[in-house]
C-alpha positions as CSV (number, residue, x, y, z in Angstrom):
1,X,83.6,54.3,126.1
2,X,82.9,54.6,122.5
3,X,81.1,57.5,123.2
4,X,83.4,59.1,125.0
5,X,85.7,59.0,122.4
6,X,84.2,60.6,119.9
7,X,82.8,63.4,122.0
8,X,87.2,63.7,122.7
9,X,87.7,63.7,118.9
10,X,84.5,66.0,118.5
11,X,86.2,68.8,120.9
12,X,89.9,68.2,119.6
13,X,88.9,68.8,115.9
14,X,87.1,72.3,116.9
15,X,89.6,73.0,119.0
16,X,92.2,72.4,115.7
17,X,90.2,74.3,113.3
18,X,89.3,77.0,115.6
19,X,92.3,77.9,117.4
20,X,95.2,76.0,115.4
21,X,94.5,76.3,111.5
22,X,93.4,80.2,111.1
23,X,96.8,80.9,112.7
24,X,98.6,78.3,109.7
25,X,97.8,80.9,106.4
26,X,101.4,81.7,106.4
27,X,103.1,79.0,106.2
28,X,100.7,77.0,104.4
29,X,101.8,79.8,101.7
30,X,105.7,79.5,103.1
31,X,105.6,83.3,104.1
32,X,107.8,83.1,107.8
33,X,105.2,83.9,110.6
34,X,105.9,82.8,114.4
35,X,105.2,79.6,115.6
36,X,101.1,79.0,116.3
37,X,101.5,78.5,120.2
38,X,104.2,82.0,119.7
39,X,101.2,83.9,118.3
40,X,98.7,82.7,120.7
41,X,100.7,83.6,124.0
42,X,101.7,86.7,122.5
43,X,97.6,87.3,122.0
44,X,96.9,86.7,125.5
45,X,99.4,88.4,126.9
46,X,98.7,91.6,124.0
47,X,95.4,91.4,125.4
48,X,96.2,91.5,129.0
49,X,98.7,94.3,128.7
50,X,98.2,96.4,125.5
51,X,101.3,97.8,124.4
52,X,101.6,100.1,121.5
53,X,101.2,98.6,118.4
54,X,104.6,100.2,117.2
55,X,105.8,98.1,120.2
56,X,104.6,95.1,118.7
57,X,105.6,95.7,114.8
58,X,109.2,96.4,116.4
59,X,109.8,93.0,117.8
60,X,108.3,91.6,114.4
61,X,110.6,93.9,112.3
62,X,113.8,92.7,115.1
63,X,112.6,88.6,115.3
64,X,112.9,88.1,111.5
65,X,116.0,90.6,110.4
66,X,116.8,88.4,107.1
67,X,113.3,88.5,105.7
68,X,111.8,90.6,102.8
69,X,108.3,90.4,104.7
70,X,106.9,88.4,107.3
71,X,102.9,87.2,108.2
72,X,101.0,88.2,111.0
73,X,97.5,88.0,112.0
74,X,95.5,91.1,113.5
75,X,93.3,88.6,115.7
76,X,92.0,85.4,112.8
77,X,92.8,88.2,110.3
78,X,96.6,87.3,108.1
79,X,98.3,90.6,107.4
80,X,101.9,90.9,105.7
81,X,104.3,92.8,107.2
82,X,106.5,94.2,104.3
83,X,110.3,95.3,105.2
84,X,112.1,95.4,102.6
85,X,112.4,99.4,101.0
86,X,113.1,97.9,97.4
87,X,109.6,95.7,97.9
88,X,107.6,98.3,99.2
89,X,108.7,100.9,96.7
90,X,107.4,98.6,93.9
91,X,104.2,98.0,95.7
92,X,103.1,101.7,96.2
93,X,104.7,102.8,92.6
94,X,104.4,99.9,90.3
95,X,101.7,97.5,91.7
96,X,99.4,100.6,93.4
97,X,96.4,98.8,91.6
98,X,96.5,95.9,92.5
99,X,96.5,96.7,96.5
100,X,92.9,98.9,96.1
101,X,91.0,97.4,99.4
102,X,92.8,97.8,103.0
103,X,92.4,98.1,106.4
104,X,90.5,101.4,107.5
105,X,91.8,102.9,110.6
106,X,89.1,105.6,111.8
107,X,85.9,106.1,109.7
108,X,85.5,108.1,106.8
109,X,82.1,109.5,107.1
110,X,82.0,113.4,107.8
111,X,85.0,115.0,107.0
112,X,85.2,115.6,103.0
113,X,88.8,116.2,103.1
114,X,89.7,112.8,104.5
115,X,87.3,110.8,102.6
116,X,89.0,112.0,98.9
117,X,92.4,111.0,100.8
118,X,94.8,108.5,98.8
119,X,94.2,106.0,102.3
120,X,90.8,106.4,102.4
121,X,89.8,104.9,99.8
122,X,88.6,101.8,98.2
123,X,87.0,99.5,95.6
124,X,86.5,101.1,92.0
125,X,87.2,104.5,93.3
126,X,90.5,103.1,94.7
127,X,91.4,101.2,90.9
128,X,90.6,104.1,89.2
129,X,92.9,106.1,90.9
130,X,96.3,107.1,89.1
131,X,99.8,107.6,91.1
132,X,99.5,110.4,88.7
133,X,97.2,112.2,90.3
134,X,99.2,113.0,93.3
135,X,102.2,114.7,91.2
């Protein structure tokens, strides 16, 4: 019986930091996000029917209407959602360097005009990079 209990606490604790904690980043750092069960159905049923992602980032902009930004996760992976014009003007003017490493959405490699492009790039080259430059 003894035994069989700890196997149960075994499972439940990988179930809890497997499937439960990555989805609490959020609101560990009190950032509104959905509820942990919310994201997980939503998952699945993402996954069975694909919508758009502009589908998807509408309902999140529409669910939280009050918020400056909101957290989301792109599978394990926290993302912020930013809303507010006033916030994301100061981001991409005033605090461009501090945001030098994002996500890349097709590859790079091959095309020279793309890979000198403001969103592809990243690390040092990224930091060095002056808002400047583009006027």
């Amino acid at each position: 019986m003894l035994y069989l209990a700890g196997v149960l606490f075994v499972i439940l604790c990988v179930i809890y930091f497997v499937f439960v904690r990555p989805f609490t980043y959020w609101t560990n750092n009190q950032v509104p996000q959905y509820k942990f069960w919310e994201i997980w159905l939503r998952n699945t049923s993402d996954a069975i029917r694909q919508p758009p992602l502009v589908d998807a980032m509408m309902k999140l902009y529409k669910d939280f209407p009050d918020n400056r930004y909101i957290g989301t996760y792109q599978l394990f992976v926290p993302k912020l959602c930013i809303r507010d014009p006033e916030l994301i003007k100061q981001i991409f003017v005033k605090d461009f360097d501090h945001f030098v490493d994002h996500t890349m959405f097709i590859p790079t490699d091959g095309d020279p005009v793309w890979e000198k492009s403001l969103f592809s790039l990243r690390g040092k080259r990224m930091s060095s990079f002056s808002i400047n430059n583009i006027f």
